[in-house]
N, C-alpha and C positions, 0 to 999 in steps of 0.2 A: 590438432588437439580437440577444435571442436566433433569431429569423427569419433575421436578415441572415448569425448566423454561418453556419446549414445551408443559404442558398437558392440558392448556385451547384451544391451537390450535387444538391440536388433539381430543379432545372431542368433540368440537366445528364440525370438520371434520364428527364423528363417529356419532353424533345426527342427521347432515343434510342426512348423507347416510339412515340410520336408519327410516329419516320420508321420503325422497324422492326415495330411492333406489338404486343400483349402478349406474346408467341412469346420477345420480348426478354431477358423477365425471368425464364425458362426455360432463359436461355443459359449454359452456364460457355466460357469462355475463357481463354487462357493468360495470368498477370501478367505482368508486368517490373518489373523497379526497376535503378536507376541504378549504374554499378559507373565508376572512375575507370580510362580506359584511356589512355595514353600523355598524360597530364594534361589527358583531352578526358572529359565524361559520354558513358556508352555507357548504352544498354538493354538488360539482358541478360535470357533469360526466369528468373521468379522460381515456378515451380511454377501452379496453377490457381487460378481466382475467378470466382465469380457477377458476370456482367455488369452484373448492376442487385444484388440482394440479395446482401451478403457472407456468406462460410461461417461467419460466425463468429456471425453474427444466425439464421442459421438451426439451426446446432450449438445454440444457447443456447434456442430453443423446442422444436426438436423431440428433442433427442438429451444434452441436457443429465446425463441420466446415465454417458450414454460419457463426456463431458468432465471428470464428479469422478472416475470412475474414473481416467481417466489422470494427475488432478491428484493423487488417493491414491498414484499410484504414483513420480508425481515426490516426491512428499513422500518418500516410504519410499526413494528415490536418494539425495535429500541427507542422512536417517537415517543413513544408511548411513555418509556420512563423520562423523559426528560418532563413530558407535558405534569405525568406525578407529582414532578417535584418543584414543578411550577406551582402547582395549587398548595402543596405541603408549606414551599416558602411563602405562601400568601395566608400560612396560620397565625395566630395570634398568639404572645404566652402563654396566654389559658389552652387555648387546643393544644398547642405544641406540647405543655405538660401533659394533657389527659387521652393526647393518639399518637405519640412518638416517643420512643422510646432513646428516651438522654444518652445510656451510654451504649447504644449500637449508632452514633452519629445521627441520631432523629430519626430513624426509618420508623417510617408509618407503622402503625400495631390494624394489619391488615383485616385481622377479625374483630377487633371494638367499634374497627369506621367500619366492616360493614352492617355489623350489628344497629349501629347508632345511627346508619342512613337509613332507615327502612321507616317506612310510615308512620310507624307509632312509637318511635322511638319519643322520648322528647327531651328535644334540645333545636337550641333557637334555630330560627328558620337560616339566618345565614351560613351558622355553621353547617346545618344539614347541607344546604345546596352544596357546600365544597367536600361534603364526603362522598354524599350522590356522585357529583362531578369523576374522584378519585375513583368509585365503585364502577361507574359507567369505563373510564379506563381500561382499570382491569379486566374488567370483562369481555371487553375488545380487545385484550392483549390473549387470553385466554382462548376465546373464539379465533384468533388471528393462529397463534402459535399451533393449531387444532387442523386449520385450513392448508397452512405450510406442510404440517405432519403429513395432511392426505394427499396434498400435491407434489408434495416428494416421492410418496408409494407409487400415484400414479406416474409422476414422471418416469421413476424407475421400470417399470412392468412396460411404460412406453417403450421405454432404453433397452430393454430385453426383448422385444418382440424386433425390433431394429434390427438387432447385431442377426438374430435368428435367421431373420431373410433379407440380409444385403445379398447382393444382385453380385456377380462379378465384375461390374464397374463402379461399383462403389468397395469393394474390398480393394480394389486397387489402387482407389483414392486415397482412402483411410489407411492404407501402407504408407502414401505417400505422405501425408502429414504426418503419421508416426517418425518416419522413419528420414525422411529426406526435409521436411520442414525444420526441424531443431536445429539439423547439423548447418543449413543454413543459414538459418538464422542466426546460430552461434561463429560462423563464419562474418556474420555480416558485424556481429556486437565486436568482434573484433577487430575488423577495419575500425568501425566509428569509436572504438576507444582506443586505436595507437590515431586516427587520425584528428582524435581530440586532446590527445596528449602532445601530438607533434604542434596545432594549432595553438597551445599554451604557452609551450616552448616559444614559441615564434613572435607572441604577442609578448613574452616576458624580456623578451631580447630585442623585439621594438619599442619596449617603455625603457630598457635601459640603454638604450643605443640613441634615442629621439629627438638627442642635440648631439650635433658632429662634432668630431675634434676641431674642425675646422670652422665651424660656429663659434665654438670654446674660446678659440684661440684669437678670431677677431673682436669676439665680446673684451678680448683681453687688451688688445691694441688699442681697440676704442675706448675704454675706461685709461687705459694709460692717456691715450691723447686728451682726454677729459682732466685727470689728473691732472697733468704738464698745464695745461691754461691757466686751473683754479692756481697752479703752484707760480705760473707765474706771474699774478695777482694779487699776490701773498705783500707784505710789506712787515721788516721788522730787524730781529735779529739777524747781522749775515752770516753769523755761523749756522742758525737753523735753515736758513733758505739755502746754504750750499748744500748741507745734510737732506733735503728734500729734494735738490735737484739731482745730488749724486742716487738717490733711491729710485728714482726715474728711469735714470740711467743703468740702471741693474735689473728694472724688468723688460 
């Protein structure tokens, strides 16, 4: 199964090499993906891709550093709104009526505060410093989203000049994670989930199995024997005390 999920891609792969050459997998070409136009699928172009190895298999071996970097910087983007709304919930009634807007849930009215930060606005010093604060933000989020924009471009023109002049020991690498790392890997996901289910099983049938019959069954003689003492101990009626001894007598 795990073969059959990857093997029209890699066929797919082994036909285009097969009629083009290895030259093939050297190629970048233009995507498309599907955009809905007058309720008909069109093909519109979608930016660039390695004809046989995708950019995103090749970013992940060779340049994988560029890629945390830009992932550090997406992180420190969305930082950024949370730090927002740290200063926003540190507004007062007053501000909150006069730079948030009530019914979009308070969001900031992003051109009043920055209008109202700037030097000669005038409004009290504390409020200023918490619009400054929000304006200073933004415009690290702005300058950030800017820097990502450019380091994607360059990553990518990296990512194409890569696949351009792989060597034939690295096209044969990049075959081999294309094309033999999935199916193993989906071989492996498949041991460890029948041998996580078989492990379930096993644990489920050692929590009900955990006292033996045979535990059961002397907990059972020893409470009789326990019984039989206190019973014959007892003092009183002899109709009940025969009635207790005969019930004794029945387990």
């Amino acid at each position: 199964q795990a073969l059959a999920d990857h093997w029209q891609a890699i066929i797919s792969d082994i036909e285009t090499i097969q009629e083009e050459g290895m030259d093939a997998v050297r190629t970048v070409e233009t995507a498309y993906k599907l955009v809905k136009k007058n309720d008909e699928d069109v093909e519109v172009p979608d930016g660039l891709k390695g004809r046989i190895i995708p950019f995103e298999l090749v970013q992940q071996v060779k340049f994988q550093a560029d890629l945390d970097a830009i992932t550090a910087l997406q992180s420190r983007v969305e930082a950024i709104d949370g730090e927002v709304e740290e200063v926003r919930d540190s507004f007062t009634e007053e501000e909150l009526e006069a730079y948030c807007d009530s019914e979009k849930e308070n969001a900031p009215d992003k051109k009043k505060i920055t209008a109202d930060a700037k030097p000669k606005a005038d409004v009290e010093a504390e409020t200023k410093a918490k619009l400054k604060q929000m304006v200073a933000l933004w415009d690290e989020q702005t300058k950030t989203n800017k820097q990502i924009k450019a380091d994607r471009l360059a990553l990518e023109e990296k990512t194409i000049q890569a696949i351009e002049h792989l060597t034939d020991e690295e096209i044969a690498d990049f075959l081999h994670r294309k094309w033999i790392v999935p199916v193993c890997q989906g071989i492996n996901g498949s041991l460890t989930a029948v041998l996580s289910a078989l492990e379930t099983a096993a644990l489920a049938l050692s929590r009900k199995y955990a006292v033996s019959y045979q535990q059961i069954d002397d907990e059972i003689a020893q409470a009789n024997e326990e019984l039989s003492q206190l019973v014959s101990q007892l003092t009183g009626d002899a109709f009940a005390i025969k009635g207790l001894e005969a019930l004794i007598k029945q387990q």
